[in-house]
N, C-alpha and C positions, 0 to 999 in steps of 0.2 A: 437480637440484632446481629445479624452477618458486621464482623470486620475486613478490612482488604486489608493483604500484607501490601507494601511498595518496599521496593528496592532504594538503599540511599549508599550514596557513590561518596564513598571519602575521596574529598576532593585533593586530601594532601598526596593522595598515592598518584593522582593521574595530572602531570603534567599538560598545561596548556599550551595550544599553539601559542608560539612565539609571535606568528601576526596579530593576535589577539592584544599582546601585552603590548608591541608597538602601536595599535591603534590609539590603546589609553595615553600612548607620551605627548607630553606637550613639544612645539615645534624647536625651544629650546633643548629639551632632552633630546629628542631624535637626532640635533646637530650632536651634540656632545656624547650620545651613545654612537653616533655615527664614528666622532672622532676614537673613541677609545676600542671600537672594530677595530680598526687597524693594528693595533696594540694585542688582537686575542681575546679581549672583554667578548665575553656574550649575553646578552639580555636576559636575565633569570625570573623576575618577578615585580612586581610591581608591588610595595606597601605605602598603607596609608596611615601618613604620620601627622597629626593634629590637623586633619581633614584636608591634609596635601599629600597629592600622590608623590614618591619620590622611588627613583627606577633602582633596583639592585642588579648590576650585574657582575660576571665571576670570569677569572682567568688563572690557571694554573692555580689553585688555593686562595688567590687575592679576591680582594672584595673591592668594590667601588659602589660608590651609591650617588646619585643624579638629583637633583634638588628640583623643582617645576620649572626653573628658571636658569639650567642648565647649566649651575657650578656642580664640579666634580669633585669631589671626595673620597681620594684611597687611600685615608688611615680609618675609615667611619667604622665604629663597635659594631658590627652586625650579627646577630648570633643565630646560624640559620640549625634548622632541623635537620637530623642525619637520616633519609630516608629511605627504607628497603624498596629494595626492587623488585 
């Protein structure tokens, strides 16, 4: 029996379009992501925390994370991965 090799793409190394991760926000996150734009926040990732997405995003070392319901959080424990480039 022939095997096929396939190619599998670690997905931590390759950064997603950020319209991607906006399209997952709820319309409360996108106001409140919208508001902390202005502030330098910029939209990092999207985790899902007891089956709610809740937004992460990063400005000069700080963290904020976004709740479905678009209360904002910049003291939230977030402990991200240090990833090579």
């Amino acid at each position: 029996m022939e095997t096929k090799k396939s190619t599998i793409t670690e997905r931590r190394n390759v950064s997603p379009d950020v319209s991607m991760w906006w399209s997952k926000l709820t319309l409360a996150q996108k106001f409140s992501a919208s508001s902390l734009g202005k502030f330098g926040y910029e939209l990092q990732f999207i985790r899902n925390v007891n089956g709610k997405n809740v937004a992460v995003l990063q400005c000069n070392g700080g963290i904020a994370i976004i709740s479905p319901d678009g209360e904002i959080n910049t003291s939230a424990d977030v402990k991200l991965r240090n990833l090579k480039a």
